[in-house]
PDB file as gemmi writes it, atoms N, CA and C in Angstrom:
CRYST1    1.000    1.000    1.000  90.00  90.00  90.00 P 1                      
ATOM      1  N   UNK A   1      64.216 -20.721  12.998  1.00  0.00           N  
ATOM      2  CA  UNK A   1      63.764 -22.033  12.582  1.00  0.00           C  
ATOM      3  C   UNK A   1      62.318 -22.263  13.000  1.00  0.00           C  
ATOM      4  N   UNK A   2      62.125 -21.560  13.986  1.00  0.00           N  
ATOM      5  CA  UNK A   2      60.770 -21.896  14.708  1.00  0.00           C  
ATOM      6  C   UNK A   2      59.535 -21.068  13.677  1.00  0.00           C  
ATOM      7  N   UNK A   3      60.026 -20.213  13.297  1.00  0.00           N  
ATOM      8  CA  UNK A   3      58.985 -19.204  12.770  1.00  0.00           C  
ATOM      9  C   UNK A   3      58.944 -20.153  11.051  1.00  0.00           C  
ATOM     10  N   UNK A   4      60.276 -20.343  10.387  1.00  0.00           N  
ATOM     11  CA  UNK A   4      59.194 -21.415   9.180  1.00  0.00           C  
ATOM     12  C   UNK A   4      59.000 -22.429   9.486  1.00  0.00           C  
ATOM     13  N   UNK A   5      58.972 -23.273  10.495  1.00  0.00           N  
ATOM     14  CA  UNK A   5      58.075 -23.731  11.232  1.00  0.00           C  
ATOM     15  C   UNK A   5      56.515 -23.617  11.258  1.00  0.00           C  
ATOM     16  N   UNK A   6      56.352 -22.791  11.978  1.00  0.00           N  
ATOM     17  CA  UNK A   6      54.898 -22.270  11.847  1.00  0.00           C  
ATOM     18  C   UNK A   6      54.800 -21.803  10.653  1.00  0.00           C  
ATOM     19  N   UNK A   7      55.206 -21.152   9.548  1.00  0.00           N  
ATOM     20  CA  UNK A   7      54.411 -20.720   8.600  1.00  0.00           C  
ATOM     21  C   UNK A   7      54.807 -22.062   7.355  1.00  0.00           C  
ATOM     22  N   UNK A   8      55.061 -23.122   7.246  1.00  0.00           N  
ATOM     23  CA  UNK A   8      54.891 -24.336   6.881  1.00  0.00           C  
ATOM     24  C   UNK A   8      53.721 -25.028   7.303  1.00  0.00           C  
ATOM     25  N   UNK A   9      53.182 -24.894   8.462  1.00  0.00           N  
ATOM     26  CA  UNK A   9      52.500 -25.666   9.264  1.00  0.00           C  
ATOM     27  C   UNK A   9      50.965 -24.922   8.877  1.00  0.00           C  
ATOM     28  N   UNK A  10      51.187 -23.482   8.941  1.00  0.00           N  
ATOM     29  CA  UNK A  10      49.884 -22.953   8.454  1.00  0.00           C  
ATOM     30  C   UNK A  10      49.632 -22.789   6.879  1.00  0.00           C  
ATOM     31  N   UNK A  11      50.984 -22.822   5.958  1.00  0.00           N  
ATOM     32  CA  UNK A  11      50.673 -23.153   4.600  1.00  0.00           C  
ATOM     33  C   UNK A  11      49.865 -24.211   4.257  1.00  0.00           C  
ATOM     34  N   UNK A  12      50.462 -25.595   5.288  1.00  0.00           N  
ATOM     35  CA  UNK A  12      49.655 -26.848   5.034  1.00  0.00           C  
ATOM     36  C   UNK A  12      48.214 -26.653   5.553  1.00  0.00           C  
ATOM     37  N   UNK A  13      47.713 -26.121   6.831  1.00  0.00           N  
ATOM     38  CA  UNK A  13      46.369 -26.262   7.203  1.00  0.00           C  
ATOM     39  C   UNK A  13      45.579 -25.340   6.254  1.00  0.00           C  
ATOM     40  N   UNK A  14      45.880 -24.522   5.960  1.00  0.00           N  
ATOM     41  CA  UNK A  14      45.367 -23.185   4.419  1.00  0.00           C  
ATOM     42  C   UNK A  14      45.191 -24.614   3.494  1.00  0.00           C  
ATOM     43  N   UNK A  15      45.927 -25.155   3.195  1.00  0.00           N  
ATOM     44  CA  UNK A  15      45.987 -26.210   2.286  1.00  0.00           C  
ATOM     45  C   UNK A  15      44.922 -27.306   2.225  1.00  0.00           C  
ATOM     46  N   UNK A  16      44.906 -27.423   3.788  1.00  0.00           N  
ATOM     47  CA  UNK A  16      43.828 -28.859   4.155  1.00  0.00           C  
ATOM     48  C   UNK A  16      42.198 -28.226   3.953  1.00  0.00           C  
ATOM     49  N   UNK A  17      42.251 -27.141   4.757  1.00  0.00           N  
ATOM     50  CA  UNK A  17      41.211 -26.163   4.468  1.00  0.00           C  
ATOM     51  C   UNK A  17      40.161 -26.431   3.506  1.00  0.00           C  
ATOM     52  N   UNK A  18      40.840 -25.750   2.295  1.00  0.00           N  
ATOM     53  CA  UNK A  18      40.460 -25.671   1.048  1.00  0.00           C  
ATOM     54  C   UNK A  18      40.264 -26.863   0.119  1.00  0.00           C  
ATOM     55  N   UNK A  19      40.664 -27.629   0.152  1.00  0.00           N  
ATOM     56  CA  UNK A  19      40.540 -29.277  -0.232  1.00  0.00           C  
ATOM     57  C   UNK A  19      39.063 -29.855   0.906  1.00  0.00           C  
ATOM     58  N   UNK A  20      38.919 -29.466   1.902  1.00  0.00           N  
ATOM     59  CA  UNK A  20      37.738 -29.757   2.609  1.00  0.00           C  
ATOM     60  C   UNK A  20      35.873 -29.076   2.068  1.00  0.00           C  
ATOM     61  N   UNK A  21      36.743 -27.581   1.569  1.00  0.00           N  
ATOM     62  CA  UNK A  21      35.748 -26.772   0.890  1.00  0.00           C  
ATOM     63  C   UNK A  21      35.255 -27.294  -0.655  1.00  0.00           C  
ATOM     64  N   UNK A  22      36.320 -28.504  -1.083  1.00  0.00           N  
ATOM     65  CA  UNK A  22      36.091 -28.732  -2.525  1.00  0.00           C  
ATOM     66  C   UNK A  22      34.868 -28.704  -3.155  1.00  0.00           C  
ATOM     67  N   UNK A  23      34.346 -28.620  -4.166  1.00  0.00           N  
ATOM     68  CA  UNK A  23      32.715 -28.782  -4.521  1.00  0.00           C  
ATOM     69  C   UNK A  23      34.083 -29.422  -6.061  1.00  0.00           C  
ATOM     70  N   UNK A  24      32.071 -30.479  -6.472  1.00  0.00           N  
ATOM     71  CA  UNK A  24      32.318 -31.392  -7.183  1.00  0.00           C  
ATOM     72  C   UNK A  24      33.014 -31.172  -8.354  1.00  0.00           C  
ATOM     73  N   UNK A  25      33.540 -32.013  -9.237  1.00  0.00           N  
ATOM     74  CA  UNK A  25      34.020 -30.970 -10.171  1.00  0.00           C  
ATOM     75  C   UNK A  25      33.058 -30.725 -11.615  1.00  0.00           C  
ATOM     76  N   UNK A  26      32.330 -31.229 -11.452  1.00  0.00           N  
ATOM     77  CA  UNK A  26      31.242 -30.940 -12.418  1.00  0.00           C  
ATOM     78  C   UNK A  26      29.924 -31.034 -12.073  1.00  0.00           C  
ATOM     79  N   UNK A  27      29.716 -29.514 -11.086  1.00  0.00           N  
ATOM     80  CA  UNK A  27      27.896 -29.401 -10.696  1.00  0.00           C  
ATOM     81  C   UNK A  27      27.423 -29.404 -11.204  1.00  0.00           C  
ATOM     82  N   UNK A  28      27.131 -29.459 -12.587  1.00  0.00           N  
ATOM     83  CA  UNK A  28      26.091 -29.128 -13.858  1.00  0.00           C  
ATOM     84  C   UNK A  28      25.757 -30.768 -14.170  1.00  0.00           C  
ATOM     85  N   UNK A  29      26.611 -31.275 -14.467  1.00  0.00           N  
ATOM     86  CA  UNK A  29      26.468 -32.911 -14.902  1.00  0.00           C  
ATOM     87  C   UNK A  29      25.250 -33.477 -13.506  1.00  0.00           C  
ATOM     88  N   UNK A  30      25.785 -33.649 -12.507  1.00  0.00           N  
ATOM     89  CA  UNK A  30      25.031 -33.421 -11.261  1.00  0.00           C  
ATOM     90  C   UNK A  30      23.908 -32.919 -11.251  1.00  0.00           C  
ATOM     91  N   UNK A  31      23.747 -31.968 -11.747  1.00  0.00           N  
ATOM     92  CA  UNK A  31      22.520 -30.916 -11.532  1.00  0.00           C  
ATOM     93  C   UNK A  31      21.093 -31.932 -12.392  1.00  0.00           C  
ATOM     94  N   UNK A  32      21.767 -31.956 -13.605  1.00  0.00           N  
ATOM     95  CA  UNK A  32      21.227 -32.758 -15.030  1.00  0.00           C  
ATOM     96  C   UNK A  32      21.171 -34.135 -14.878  1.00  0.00           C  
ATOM     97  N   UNK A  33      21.914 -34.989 -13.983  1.00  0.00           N  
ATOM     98  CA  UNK A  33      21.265 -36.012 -13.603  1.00  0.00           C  
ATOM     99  C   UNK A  33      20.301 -36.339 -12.676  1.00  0.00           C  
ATOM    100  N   UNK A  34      20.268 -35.522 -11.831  1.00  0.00           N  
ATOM    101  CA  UNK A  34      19.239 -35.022 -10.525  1.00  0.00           C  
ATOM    102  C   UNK A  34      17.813 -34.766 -11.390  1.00  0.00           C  
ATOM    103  N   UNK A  35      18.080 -33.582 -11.881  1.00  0.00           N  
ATOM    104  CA  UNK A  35      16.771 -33.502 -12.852  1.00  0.00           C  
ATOM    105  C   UNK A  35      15.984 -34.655 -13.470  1.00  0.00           C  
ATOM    106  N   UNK A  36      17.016 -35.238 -14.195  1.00  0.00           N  
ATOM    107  CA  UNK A  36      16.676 -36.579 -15.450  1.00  0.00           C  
ATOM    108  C   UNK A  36      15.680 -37.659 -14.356  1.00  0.00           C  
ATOM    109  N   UNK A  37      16.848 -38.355 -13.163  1.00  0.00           N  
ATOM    110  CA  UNK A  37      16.394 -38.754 -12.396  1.00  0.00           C  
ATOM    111  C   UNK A  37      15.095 -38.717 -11.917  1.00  0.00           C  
ATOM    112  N   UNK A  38      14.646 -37.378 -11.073  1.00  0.00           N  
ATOM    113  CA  UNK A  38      13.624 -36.705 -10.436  1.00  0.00           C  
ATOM    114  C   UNK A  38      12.383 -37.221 -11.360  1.00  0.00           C  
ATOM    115  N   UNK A  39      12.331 -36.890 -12.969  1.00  0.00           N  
ATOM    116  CA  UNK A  39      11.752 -36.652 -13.890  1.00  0.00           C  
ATOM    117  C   UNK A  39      11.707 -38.358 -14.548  1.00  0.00           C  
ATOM    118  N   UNK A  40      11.971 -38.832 -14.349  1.00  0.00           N  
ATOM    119  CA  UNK A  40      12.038 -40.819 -14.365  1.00  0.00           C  
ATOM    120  C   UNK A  40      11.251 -41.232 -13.387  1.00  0.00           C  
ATOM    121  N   UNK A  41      10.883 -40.558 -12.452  1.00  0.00           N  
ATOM    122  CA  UNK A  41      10.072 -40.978 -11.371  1.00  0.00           C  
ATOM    123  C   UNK A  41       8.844 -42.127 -11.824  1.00  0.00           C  
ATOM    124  N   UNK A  42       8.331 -43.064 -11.609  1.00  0.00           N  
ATOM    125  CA  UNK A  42       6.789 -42.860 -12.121  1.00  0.00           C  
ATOM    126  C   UNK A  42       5.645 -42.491 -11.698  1.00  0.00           C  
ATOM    127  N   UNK A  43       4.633 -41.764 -12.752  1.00  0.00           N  
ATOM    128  CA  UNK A  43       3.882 -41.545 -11.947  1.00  0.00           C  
ATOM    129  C   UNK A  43       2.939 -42.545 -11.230  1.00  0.00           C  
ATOM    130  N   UNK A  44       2.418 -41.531 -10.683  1.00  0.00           N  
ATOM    131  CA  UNK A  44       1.579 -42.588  -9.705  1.00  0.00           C  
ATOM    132  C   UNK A  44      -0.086 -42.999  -9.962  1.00  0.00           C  
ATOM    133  N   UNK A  45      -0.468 -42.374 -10.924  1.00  0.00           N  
ATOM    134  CA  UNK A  45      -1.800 -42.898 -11.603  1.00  0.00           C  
ATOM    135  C   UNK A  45      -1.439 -43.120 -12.939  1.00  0.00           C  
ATOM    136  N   UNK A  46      -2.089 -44.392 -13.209  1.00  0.00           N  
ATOM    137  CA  UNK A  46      -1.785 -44.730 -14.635  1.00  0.00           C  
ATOM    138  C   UNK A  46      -2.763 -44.162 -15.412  1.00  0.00           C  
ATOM    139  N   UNK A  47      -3.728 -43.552 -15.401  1.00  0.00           N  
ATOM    140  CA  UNK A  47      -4.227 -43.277 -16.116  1.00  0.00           C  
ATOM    141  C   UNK A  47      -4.306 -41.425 -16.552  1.00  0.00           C  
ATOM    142  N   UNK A  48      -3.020 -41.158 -15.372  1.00  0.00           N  
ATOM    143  CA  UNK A  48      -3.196 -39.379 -15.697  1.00  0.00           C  
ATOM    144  C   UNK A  48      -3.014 -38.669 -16.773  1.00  0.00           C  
ATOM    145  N   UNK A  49      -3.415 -37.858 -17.294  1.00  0.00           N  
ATOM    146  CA  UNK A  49      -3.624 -36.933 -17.823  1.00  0.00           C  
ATOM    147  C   UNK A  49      -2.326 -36.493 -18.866  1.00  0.00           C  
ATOM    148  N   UNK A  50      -1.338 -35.688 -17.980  1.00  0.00           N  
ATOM    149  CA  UNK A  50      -0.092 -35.568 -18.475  1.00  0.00           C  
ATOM    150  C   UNK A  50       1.201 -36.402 -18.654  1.00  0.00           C  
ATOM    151  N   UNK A  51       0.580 -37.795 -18.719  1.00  0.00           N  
ATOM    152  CA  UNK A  51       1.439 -39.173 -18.830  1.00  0.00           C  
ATOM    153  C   UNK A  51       2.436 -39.022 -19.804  1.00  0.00           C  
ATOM    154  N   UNK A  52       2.482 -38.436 -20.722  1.00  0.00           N  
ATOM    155  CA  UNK A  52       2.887 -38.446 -22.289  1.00  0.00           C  
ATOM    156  C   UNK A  52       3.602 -37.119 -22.032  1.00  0.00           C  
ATOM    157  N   UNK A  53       3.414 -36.384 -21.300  1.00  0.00           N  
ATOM    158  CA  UNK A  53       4.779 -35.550 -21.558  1.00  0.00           C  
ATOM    159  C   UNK A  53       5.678 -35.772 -20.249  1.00  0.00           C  
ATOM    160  N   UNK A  54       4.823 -36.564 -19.209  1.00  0.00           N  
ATOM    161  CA  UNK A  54       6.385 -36.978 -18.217  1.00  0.00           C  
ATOM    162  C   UNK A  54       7.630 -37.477 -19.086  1.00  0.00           C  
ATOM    163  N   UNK A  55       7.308 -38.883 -19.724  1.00  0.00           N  
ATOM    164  CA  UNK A  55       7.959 -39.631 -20.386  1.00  0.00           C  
ATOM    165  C   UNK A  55       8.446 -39.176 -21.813  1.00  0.00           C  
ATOM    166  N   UNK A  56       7.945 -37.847 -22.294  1.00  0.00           N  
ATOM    167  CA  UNK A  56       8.575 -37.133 -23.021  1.00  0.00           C  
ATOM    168  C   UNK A  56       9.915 -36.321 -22.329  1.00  0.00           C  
ATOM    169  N   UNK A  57       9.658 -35.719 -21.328  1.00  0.00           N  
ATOM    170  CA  UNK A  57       9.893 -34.734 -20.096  1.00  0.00           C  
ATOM    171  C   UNK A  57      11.679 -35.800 -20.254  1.00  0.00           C  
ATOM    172  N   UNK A  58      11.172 -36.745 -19.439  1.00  0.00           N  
ATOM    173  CA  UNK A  58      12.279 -37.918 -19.014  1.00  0.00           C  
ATOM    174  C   UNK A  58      13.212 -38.436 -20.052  1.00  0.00           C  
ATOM    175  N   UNK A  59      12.548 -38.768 -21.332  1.00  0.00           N  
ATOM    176  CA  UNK A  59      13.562 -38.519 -22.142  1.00  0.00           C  
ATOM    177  C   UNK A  59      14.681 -37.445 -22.550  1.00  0.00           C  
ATOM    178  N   UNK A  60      13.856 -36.128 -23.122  1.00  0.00           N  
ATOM    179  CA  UNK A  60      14.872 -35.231 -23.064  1.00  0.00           C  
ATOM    180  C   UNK A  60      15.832 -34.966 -21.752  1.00  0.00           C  
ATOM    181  N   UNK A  61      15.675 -35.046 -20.431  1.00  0.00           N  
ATOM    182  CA  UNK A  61      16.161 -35.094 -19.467  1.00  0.00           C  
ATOM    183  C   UNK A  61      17.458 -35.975 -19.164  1.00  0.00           C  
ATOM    184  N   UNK A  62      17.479 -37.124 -19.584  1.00  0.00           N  
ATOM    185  CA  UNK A  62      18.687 -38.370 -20.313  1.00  0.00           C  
ATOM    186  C   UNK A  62      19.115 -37.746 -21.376  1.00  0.00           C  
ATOM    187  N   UNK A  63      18.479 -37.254 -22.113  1.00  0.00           N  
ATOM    188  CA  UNK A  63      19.116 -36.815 -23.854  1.00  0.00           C  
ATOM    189  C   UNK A  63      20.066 -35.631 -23.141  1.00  0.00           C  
ATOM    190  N   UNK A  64      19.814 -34.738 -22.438  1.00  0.00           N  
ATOM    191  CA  UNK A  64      20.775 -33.259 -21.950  1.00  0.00           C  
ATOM    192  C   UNK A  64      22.197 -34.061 -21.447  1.00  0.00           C  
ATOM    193  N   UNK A  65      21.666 -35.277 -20.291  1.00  0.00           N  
ATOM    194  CA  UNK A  65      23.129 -35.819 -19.209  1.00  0.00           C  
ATOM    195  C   UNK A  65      23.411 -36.217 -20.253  1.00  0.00           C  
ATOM    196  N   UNK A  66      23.209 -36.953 -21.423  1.00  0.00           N  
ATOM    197  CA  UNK A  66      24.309 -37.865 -22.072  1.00  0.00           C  
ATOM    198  C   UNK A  66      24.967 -36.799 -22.810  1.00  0.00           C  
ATOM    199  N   UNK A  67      24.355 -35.775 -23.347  1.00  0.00           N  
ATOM    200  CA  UNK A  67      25.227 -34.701 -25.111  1.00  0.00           C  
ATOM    201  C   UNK A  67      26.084 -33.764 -23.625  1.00  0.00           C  
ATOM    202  N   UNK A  68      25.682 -33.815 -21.987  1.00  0.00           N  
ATOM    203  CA  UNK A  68      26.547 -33.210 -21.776  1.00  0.00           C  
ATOM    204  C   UNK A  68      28.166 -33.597 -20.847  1.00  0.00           C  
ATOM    205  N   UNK A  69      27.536 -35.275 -20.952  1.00  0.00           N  
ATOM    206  CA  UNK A  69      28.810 -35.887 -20.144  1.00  0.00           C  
ATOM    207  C   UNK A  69      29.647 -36.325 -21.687  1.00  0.00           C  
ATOM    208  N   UNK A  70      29.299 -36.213 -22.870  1.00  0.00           N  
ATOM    209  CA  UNK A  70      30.467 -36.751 -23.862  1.00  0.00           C  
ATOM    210  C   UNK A  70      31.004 -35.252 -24.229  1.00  0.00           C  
ATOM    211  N   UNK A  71      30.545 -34.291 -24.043  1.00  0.00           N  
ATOM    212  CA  UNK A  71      30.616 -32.630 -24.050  1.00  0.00           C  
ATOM    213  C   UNK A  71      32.159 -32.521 -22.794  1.00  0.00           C  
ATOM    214  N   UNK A  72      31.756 -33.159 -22.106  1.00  0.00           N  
ATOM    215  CA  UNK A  72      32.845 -32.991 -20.898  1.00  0.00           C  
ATOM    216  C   UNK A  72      33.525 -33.970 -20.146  1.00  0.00           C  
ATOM    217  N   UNK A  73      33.243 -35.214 -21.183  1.00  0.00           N  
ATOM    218  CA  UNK A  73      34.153 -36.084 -20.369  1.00  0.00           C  
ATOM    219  C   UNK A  73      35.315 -35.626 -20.322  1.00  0.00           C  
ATOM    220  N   UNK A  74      36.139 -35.544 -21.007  1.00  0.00           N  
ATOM    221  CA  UNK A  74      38.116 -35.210 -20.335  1.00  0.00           C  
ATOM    222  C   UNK A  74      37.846 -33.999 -19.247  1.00  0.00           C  
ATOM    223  N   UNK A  75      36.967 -32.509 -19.351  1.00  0.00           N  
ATOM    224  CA  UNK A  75      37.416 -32.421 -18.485  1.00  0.00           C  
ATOM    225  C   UNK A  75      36.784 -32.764 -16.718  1.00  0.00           C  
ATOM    226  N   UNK A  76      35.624 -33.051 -17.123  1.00  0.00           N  
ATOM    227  CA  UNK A  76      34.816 -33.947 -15.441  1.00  0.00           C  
ATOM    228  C   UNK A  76      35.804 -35.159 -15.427  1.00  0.00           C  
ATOM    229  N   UNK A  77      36.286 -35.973 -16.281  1.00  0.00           N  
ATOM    230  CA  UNK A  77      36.819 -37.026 -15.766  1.00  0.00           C  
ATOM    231  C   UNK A  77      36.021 -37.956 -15.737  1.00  0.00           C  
ATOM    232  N   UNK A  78      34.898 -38.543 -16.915  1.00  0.00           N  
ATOM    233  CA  UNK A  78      33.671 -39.191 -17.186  1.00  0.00           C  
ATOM    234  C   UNK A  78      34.120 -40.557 -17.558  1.00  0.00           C  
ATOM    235  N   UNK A  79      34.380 -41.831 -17.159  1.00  0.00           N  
ATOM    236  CA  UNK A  79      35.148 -43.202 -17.717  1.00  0.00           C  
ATOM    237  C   UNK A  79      33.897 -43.525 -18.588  1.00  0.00           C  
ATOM    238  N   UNK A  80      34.265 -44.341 -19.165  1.00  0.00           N  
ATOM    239  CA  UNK A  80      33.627 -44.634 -20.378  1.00  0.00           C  
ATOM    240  C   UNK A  80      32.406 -45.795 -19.986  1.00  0.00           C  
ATOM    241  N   UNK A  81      32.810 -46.667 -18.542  1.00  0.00           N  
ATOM    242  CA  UNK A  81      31.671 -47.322 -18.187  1.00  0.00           C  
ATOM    243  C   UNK A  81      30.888 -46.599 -17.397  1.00  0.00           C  
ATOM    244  N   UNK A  82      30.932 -44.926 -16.949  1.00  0.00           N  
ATOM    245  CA  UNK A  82      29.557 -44.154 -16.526  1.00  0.00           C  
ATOM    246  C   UNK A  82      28.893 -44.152 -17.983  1.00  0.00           C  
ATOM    247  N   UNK A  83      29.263 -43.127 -19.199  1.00  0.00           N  
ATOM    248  CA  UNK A  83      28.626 -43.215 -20.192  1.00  0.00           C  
ATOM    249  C   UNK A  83      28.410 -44.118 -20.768  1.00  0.00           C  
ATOM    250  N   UNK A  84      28.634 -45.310 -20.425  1.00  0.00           N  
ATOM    251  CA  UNK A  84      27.594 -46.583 -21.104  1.00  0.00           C  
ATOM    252  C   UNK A  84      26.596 -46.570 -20.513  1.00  0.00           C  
ATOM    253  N   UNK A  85      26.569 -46.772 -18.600  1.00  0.00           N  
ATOM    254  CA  UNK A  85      25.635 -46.265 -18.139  1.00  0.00           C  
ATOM    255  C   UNK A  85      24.424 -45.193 -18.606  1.00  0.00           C  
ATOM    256  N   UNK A  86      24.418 -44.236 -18.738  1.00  0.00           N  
ATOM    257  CA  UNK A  86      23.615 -43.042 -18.698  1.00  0.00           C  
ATOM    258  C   UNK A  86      23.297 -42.925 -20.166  1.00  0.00           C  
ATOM    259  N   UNK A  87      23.983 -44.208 -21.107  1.00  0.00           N  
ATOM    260  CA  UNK A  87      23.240 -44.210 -22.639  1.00  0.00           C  
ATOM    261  C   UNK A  87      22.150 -45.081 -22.444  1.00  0.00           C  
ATOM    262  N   UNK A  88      22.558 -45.909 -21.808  1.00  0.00           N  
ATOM    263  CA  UNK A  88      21.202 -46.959 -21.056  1.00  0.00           C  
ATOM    264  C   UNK A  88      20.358 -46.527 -19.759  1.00  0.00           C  
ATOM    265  N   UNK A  89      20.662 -45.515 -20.095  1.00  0.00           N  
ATOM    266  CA  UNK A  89      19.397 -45.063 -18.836  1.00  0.00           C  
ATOM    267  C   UNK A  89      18.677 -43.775 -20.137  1.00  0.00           C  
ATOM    268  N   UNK A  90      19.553 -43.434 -20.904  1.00  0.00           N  
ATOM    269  CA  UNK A  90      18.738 -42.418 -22.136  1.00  0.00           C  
ATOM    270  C   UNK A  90      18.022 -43.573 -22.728  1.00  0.00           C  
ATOM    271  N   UNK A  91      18.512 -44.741 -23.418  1.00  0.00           N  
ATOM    272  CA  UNK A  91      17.287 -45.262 -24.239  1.00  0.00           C  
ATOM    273  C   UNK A  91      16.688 -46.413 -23.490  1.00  0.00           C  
ATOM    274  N   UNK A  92      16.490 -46.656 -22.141  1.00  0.00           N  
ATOM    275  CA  UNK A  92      15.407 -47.162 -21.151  1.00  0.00           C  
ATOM    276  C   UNK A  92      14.034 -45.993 -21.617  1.00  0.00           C  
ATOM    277  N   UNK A  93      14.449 -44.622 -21.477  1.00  0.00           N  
ATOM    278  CA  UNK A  93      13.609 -43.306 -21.569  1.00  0.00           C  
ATOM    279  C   UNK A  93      12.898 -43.606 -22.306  1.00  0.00           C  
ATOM    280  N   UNK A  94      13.517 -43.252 -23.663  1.00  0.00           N  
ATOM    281  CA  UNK A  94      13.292 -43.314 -25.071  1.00  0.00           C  
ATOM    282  C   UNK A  94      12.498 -44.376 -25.180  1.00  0.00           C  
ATOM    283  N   UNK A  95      13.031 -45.683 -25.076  1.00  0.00           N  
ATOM    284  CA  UNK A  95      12.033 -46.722 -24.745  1.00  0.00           C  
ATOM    285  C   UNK A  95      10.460 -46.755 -24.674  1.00  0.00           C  
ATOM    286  N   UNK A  96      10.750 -46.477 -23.073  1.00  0.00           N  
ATOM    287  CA  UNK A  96       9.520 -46.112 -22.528  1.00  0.00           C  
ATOM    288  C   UNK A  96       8.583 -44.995 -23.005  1.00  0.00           C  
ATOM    289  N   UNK A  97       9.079 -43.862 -23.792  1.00  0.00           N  
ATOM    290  CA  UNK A  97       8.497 -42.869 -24.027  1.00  0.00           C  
ATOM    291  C   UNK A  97       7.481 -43.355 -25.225  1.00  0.00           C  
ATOM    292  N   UNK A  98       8.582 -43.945 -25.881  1.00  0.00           N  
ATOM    293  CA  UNK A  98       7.752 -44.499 -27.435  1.00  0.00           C  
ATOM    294  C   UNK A  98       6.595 -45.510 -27.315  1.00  0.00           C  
ATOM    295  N   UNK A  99       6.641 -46.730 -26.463  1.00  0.00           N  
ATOM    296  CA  UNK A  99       5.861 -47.585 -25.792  1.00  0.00           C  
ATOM    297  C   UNK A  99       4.699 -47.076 -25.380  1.00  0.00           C  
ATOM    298  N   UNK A 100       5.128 -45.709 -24.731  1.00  0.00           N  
ATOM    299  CA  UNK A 100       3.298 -45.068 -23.815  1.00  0.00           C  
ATOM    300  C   UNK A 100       3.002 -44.307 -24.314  1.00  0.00           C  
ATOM    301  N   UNK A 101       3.667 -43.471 -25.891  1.00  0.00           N  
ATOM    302  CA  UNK A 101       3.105 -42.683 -26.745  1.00  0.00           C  
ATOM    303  C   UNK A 101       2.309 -43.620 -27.737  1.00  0.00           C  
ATOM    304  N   UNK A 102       2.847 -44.920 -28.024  1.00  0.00           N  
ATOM    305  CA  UNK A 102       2.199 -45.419 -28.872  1.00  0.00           C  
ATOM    306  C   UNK A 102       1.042 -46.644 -28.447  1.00  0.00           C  
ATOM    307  N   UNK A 103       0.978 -46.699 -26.878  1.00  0.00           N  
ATOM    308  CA  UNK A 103      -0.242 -47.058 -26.302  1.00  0.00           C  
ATOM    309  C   UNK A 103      -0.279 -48.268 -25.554  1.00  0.00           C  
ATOM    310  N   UNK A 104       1.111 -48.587 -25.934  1.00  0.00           N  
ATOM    311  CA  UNK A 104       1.587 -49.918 -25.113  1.00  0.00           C  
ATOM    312  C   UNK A 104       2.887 -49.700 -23.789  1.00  0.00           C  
ATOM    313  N   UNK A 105       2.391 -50.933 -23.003  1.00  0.00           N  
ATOM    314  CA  UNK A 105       2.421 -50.894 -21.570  1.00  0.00           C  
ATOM    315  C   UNK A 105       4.268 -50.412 -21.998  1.00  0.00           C  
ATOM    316  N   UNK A 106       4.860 -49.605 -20.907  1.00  0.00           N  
ATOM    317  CA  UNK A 106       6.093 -49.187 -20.570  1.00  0.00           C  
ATOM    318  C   UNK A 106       7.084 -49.855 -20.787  1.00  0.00           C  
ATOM    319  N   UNK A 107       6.807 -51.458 -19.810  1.00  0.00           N  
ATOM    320  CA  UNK A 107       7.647 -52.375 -20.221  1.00  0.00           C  
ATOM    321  C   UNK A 107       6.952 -53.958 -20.843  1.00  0.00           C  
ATOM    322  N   UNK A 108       7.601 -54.450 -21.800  1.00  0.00           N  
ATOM    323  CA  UNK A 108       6.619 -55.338 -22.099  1.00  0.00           C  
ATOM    324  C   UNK A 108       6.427 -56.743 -21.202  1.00  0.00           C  
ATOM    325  N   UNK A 109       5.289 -57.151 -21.048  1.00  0.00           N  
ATOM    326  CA  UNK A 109       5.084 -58.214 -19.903  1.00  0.00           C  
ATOM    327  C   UNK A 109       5.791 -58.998 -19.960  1.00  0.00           C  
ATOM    328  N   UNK A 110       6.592 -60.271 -18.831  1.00  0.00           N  
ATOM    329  CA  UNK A 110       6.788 -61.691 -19.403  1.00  0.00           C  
ATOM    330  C   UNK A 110       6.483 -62.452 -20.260  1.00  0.00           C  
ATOM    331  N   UNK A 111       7.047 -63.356 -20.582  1.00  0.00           N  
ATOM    332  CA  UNK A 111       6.367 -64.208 -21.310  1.00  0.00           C  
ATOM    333  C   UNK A 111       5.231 -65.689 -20.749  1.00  0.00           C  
ATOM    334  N   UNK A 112       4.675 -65.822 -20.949  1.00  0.00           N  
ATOM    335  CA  UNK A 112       3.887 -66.996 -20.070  1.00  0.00           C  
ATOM    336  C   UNK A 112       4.152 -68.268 -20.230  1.00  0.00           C  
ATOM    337  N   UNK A 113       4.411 -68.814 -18.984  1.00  0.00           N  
ATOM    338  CA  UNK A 113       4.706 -70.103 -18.825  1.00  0.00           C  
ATOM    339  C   UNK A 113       3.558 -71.125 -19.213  1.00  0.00           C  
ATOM    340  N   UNK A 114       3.967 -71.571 -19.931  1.00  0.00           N  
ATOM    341  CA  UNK A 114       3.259 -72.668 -20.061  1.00  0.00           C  
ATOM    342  C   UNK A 114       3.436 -74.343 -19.338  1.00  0.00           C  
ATOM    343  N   UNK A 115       2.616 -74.845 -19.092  1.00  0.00           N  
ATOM    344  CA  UNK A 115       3.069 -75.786 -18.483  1.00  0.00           C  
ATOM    345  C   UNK A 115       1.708 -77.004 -18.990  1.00  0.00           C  
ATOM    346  N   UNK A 116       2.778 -77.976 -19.164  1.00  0.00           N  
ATOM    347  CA  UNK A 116       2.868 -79.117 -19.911  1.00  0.00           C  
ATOM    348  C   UNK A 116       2.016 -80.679 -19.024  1.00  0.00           C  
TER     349      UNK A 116                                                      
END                                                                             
């Protein structure tokens, strides 16, 4: 009795083990939002040089996470309010990309108060 005992006891810690070792279940999705992210940054001079392909850069970067979280939602396990998310973080991009390709500010200003 004593001996399956112990080898119950070490089936379970083998068990706990490996559930501790887990990695995510979809590193790639991860990987591709890290990127997208990274690449959303802004830069830090407005007037640089390669402005127009960050925000090109950043779009396609949203365009990959979104074609690859509807690619794998069932099996990552993707709910449908992340990918609403990360469609609104693709056309924030897009947005912005079109705005500073076509020469206007990123986001558009307030509106001004007027006062009476």
């Amino acid at each position: 009795m004593r001996i399956l005992l112990r080898v119950v006891a070490m089936i379970a810690l083998a068990g706990l083990c490996r559930e501790a070792r887990a990695e995510p279940q979809c590193p790639e999705l991860t990987r591709l939002r890290s990127e997208a992210v990274e690449a959303s940054k802004p830069t830090t001079r407005a007037l640089m040089g390669g402005r127009y392909d960050r925000y090109i850069q950043a779009s396609r970067a949203w365009n990959a996470v979104v074609d690859y979280a509807y690619d794998h939602q069932d099996v990552c396990g993707i709910s449908d309010r992340v990918l609403g998310d990360l469609e609104t973080y693709r056309r924030d991009a897009v947005t912005a990309r079109n705005n500073v390709c076509a020469g206007r500010p990123v986001r558009p200003f307030p509106a001004d108060i007027v006062l009476q």
